[in-house]
C-alpha positions as CSV (number, residue, x, y, z in Angstrom):
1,X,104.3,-134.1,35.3
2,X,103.5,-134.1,38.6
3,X,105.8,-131.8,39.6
4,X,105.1,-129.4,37.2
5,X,101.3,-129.5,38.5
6,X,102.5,-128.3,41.5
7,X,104.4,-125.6,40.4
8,X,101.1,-124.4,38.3
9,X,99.0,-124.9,41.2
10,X,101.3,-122.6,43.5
11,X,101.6,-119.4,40.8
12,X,97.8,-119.7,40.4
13,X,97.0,-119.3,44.1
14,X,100.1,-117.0,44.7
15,X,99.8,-114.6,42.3
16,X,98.2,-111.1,42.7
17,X,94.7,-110.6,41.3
18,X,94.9,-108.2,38.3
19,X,93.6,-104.4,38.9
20,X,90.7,-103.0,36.9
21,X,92.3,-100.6,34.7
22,X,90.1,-97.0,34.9
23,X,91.0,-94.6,32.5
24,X,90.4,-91.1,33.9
25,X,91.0,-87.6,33.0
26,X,93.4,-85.1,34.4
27,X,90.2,-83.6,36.1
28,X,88.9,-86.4,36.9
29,X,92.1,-87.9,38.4
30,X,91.8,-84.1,40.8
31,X,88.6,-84.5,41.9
32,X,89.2,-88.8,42.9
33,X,92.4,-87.1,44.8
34,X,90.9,-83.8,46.6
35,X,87.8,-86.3,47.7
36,X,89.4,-89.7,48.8
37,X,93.5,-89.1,49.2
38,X,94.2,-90.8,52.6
39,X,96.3,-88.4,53.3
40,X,94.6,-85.5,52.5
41,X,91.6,-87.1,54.9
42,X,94.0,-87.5,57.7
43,X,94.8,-83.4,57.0
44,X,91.7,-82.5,57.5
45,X,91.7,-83.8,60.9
46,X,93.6,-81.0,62.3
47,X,90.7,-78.8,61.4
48,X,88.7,-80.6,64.4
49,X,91.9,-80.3,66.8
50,X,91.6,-76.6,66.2
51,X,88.2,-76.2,66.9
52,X,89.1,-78.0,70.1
53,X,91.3,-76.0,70.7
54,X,88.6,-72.9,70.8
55,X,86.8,-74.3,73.3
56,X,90.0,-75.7,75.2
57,X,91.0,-71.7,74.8
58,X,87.7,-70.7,76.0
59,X,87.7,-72.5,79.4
60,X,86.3,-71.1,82.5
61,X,88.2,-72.2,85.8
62,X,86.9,-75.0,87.9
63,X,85.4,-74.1,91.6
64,X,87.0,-75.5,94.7
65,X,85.7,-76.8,97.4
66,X,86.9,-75.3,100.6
67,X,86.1,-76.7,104.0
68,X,87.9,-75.7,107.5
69,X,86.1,-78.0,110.5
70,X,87.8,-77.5,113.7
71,X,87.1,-80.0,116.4
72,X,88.3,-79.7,120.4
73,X,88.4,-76.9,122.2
74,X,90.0,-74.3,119.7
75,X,86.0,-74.2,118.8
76,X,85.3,-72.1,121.8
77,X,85.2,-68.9,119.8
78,X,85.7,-70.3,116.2
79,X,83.8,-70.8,113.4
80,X,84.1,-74.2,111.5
81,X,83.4,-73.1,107.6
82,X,82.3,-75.0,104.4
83,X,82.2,-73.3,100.7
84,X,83.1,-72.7,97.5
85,X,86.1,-70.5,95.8
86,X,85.9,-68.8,92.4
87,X,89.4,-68.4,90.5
88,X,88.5,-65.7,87.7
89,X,91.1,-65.2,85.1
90,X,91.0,-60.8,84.0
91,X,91.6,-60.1,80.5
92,X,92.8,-63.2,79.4
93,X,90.5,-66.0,78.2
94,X,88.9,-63.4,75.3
95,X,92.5,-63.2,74.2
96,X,93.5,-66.3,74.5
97,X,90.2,-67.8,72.5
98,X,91.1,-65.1,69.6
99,X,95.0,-66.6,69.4
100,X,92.8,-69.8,69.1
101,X,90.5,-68.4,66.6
102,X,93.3,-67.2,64.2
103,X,94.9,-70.6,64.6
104,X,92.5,-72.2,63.5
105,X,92.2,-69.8,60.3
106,X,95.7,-71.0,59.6
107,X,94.5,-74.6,60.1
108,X,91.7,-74.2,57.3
109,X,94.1,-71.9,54.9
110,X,96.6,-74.8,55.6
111,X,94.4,-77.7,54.5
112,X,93.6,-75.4,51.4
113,X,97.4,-75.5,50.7
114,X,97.3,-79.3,50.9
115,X,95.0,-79.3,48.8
116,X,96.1,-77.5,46.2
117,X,99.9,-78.8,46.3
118,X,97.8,-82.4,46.2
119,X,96.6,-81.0,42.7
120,X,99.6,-80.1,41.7
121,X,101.6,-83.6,42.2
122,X,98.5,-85.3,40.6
123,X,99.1,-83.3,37.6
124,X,103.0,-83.7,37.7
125,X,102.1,-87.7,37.9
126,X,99.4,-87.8,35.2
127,X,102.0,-86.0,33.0
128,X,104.7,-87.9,33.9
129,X,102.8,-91.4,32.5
130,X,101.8,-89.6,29.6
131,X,105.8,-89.0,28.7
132,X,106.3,-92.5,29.4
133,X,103.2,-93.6,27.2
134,X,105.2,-91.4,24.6
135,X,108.7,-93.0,24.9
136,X,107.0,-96.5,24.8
137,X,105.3,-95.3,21.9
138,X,108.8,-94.1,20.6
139,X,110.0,-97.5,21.3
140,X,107.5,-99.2,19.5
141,X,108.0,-97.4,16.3
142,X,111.7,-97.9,16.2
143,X,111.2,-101.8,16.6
144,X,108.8,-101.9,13.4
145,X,111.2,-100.1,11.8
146,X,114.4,-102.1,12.3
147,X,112.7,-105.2,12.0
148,X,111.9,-103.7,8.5
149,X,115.3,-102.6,8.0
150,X,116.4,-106.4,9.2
151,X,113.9,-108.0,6.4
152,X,115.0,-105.5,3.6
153,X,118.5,-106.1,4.7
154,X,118.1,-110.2,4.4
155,X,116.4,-109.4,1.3
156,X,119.1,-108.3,-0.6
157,X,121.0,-110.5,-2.7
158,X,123.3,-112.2,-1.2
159,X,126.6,-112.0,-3.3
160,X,126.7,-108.5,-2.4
161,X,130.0,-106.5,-0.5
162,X,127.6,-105.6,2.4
163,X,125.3,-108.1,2.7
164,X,126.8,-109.7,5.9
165,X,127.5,-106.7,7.6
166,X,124.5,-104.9,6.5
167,X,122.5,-108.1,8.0
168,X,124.4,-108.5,11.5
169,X,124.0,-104.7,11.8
170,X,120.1,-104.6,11.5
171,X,120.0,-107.7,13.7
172,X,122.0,-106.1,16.3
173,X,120.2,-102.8,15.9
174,X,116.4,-104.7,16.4
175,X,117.8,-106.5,19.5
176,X,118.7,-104.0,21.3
177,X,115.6,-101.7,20.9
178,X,114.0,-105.0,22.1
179,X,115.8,-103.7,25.4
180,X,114.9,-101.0,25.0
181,X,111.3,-101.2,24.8
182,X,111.5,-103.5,27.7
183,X,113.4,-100.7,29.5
184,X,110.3,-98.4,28.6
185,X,107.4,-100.3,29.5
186,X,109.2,-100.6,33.1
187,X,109.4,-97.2,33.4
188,X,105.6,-96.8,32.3
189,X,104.1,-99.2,34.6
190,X,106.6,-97.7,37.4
191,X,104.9,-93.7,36.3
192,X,101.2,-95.5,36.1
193,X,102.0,-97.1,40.1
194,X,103.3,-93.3,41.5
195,X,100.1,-91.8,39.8
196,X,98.1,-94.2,41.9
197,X,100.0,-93.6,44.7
198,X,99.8,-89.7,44.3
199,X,96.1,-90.3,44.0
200,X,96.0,-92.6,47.2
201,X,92.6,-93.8,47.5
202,X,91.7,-96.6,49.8
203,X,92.4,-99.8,48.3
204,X,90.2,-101.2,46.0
205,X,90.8,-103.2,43.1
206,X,91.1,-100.6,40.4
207,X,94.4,-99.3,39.0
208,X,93.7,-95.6,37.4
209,X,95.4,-94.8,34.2
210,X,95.1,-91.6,32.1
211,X,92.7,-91.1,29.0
212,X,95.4,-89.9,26.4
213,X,97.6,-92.5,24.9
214,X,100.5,-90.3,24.8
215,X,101.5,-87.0,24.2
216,X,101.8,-87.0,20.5
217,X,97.6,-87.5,20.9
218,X,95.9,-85.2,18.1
219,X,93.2,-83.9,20.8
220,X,95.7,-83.5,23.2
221,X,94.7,-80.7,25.7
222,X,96.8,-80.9,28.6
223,X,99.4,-78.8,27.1
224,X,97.0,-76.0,26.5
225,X,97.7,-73.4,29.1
226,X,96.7,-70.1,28.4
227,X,98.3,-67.7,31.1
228,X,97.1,-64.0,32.1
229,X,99.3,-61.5,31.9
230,X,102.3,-61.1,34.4
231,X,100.6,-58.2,36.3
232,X,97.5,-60.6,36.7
233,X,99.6,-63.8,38.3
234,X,101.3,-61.4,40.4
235,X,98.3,-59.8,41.9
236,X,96.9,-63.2,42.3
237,X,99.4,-64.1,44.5
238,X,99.7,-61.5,46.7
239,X,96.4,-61.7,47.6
240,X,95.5,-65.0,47.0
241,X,98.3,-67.3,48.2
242,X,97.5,-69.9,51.0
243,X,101.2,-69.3,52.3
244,X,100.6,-65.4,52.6
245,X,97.1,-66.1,54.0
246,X,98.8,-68.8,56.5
247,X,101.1,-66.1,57.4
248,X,98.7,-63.7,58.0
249,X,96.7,-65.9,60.2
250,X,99.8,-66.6,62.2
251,X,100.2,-62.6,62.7
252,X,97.0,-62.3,63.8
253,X,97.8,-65.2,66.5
254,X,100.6,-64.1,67.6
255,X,99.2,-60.9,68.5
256,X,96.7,-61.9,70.3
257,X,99.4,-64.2,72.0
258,X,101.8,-60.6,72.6
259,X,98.5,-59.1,74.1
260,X,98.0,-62.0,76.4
261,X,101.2,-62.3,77.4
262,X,101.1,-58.6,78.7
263,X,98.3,-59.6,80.5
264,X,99.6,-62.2,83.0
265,X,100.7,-58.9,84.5
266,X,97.4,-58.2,85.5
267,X,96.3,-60.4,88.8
268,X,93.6,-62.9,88.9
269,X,90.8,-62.6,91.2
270,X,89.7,-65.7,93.2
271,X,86.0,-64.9,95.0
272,X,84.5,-67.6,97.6
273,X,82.1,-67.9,100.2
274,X,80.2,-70.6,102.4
275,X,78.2,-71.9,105.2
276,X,79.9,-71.0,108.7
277,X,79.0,-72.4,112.4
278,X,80.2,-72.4,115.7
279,X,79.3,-75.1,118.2
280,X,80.7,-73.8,121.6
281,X,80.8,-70.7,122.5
282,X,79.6,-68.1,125.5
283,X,76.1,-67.2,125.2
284,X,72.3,-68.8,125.3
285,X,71.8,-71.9,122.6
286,X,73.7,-74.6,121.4
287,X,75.3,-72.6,118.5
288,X,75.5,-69.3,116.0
289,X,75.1,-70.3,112.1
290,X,76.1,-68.1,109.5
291,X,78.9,-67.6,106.7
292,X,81.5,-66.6,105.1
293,X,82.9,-64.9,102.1
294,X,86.4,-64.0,100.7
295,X,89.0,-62.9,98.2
296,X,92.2,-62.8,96.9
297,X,94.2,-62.3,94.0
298,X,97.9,-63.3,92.7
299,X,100.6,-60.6,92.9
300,X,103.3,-60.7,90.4
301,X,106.6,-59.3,92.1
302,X,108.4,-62.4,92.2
303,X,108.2,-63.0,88.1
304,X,107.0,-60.2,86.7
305,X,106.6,-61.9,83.2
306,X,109.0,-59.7,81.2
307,X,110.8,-62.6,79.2
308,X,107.0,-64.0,78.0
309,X,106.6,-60.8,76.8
310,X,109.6,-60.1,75.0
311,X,109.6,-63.5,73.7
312,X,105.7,-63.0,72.1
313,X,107.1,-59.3,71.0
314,X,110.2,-61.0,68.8
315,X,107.5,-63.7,67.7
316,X,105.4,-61.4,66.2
317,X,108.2,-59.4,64.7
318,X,109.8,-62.5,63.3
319,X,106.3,-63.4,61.8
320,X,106.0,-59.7,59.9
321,X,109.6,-59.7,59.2
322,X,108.9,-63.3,57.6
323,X,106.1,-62.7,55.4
324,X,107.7,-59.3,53.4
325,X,110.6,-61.8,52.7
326,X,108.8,-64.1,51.1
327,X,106.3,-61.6,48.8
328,X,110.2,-60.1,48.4
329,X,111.6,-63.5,47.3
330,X,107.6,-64.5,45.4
331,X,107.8,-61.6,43.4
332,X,111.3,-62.5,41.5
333,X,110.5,-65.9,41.4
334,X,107.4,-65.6,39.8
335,X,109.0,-63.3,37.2
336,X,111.8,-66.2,36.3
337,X,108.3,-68.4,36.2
338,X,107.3,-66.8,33.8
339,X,109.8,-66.0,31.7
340,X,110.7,-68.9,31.7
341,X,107.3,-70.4,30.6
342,X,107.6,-68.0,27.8
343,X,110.6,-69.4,26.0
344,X,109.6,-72.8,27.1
345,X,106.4,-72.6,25.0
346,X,108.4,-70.7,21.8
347,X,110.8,-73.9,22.1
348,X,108.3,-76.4,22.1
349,X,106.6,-74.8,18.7
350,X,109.9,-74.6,17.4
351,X,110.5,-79.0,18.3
352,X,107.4,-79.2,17.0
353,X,108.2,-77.8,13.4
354,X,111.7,-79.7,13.2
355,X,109.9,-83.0,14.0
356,X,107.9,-82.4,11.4
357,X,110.8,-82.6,9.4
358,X,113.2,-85.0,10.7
359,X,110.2,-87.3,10.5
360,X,109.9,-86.8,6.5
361,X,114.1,-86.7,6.0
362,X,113.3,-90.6,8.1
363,X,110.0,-91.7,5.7
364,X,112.6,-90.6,2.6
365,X,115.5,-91.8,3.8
366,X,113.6,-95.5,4.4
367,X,112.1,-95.1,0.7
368,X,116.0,-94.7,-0.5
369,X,117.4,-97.7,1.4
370,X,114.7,-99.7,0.2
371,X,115.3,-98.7,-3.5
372,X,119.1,-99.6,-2.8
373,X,120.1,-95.3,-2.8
374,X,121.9,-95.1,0.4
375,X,123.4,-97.8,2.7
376,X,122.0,-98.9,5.6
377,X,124.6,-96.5,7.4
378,X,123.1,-93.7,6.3
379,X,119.8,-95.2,7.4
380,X,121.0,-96.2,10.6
381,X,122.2,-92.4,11.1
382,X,119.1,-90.6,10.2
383,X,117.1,-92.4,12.1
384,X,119.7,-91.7,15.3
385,X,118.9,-87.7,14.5
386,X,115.4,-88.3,14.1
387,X,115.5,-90.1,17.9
388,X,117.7,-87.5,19.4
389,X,114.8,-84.9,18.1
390,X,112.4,-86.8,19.3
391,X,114.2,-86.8,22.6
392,X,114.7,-83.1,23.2
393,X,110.9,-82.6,22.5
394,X,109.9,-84.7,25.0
395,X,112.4,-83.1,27.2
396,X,110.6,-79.8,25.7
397,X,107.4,-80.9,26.4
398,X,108.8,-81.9,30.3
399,X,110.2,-78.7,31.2
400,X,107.2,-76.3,29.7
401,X,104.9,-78.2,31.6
402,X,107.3,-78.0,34.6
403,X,107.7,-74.6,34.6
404,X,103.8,-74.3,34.5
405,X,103.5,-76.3,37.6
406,X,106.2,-74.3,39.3
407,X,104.7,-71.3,38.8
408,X,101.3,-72.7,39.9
409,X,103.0,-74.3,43.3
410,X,104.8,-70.1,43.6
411,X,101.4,-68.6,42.9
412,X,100.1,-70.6,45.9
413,X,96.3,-70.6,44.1
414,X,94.8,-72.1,40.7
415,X,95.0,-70.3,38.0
416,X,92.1,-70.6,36.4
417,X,91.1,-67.4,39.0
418,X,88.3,-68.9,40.6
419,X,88.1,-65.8,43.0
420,X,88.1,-62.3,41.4
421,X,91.2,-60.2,42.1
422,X,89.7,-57.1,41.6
423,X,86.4,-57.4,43.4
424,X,87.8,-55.6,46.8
């Protein structure tokens, strides 16, 4: 007794505290992601490096302090001198701030990306509990309905041919949708974790959980995507894509970087001037103040900077050369997208119709075994066809809404249009 105490004592104390379970939306679900996501956060950061990196960019050069006392007899003559030089970049710190400027153009356009691929794997994890939900459900219904084929078949009479086999069957056939459903409900709570995960809010003690049961659900509304026409997706994005807007912003940088890289050809000035004395010298008084100015600037014949500016020059081709690839490459995939969304959604109304009836062939073929019309066999096989069906339009229901989220990752933008295409 004492022993077993113990035991109790040490699962009590050891065990994890159970999660509030929130049930949230799909929006909802978005908007906890896009405001809290840790990783998203740490994103967002990068915006403050750039802006740093303006006023890095922006920099004037620091004065220097120049003295030159002499001391001895080399003063006879000489002037000891004390001042300040002036290095003064030409033509370069208005470029270089403007590289700066468009880098930090991609930053923002890039943190909009995160953002929307964010969106994106929160909707892919939302849906993918939802499936899950539905196989449990799946599960759950089968069990009822072997353990009511296992009572019907013990309920027979007993001096019949297949009243043995007929009994060991069912058995067999409830047991192992027992595993089944344990199988399922795994795989549910491991969808439900990756959804928080996806979400990734700082820890608190709530576990978020989505607000349909399943994807049989009568007001079901995730699956309800109406799409614009082609033209329309296509349009949006070309003009709307954060990768073509990222690209863009690094043309514009690099640019500015080929212009600046030209530059360095052009010398930099240094300016100066000071206090200047002399303490000894031939003539009345002790000594002659006065002062001193001076200049200079850097010659390049030694490295004349041709490889920087070849190497910004293939940059900025490279970039150009880049982006009409990929609105090349964007183009066809967004027509497989949608083509492929097209026959996606024709196949799921067509699932939808033969459920309908594979699931009334099952409710008669039940009625019949119970009235002793068919064998269990034929049961037993029904419901098999009825499960594969079942199968394929989850697996429908998987790939249509893939497709969708494909196309919305290729489209780089939401498409619920939020900016007008057709305003410029």
């Amino acid at each position: 007794m004492r022993v077993f105490l113990i035991l109790l004592s040490f699962l009590i104390f050891t065990s994890p505290a159970s999660a509030e379970v929130v049930r949230i939306s799909l929006d909802e679900a978005i908007d906890i992601a896009l405001e809290n996501n840790l990783d998203l956060q740490a994103k967002r950061k990068e915006l403050q490096i750039a802006s740093a990196d303006i006023k890095i960019a922006n920099r004037l050069q620091n004065p220097q302090v120049q003295t030159n006392v002499l001391v001895g007899k080399i003063t006879t003559g000489n002037s000891s001198q004390a001042g300040v030089l002036f290095p003064i970049e030409t033509f370069k710190r208005g470029v270089r701030k403007k590289a700066a400027i468009a880098q930090k153009k991609a930053v923002e356009n890039q943190i909009k990306q995160a953002e929307h691929e964010l969106k994106i794997k929160v909707m892919k994890a939302y849906f993918e509990v939802l499936y899950y939900k539905s196989i449990e459900d799946i599960m759950i219904k089968r069990r009822d309905l072997f353990d009511e084929m296992k009572k019907i078949a013990s309920d027979k009479s007993r001096t019949g041919e297949n009243y043995k086999i007929d009994s060991l069957q069912a058995d067999i056939k409830y047991k192992r949708q027992l595993i089944e459903l344990n199988k399922s409900k795994a795989e549910l709570m491991n969808a439900q974790f990756e959804f928080n995960k996806t979400i990734n809010v700082p820890a608190d003690e709530k576990m978020y959980d989505t607000q349909e049961t399943s994807l049989f659900d009568d007001d079901l509304t995730i699956l309800d995507i109406q799409l614009p026409p082609y033209k329309v997706i296509e349009a949006t994005a070309l003009k709307y894509s954060h990768s073509i807007r990222i690209t863009d912003n690094n043309i514009e940088k690099y640019g500015q970087e080929y212009i600046l890289a030209k530059r360095q050809r052009i010398p930099d000035l240094i300016i100066g001037g000071g206090f200047a004395w002399q303490t000894k010298y031939q003539g009345e008084g002790d000594n002659w103040p006065g002062a001193f100015i001076g200049g200079g600037f850097n010659l390049p014949i030694l490295y004349s900077y041709r490889p920087d500016i070849e190497k910004a020059a293939t940059i900025l081709e490279k970039t150009h050369m880049d982006k009409a690839s990929f609105e090349n490459k964007l183009k066809i995939t967004l027509k497989q997208n949608y083509n492929n969304f097209k026959y996606a959604r024709q196949n799921m109304d067509y699932y939808k119709d033969i459920l309908n009836e594979s699931d009334e062939i099952l409710k008669t073929t039940t009625g019949m075994y119970k009235n002793g019309n068919v064998t269990l066999i034929n049961l037993i096989w029904t419901e098999n066809n009825h499960q594969a069906i079942l199968n394929e339009y989850l697996t429908a229901m998987d790939f249509y809404y893939g497709v969708y989220l494909n196309m919305m990752h290729n489209i780089g933008h939401d498409l619920l249009l939020e900016e007008d295409i057709f305003e410029d």
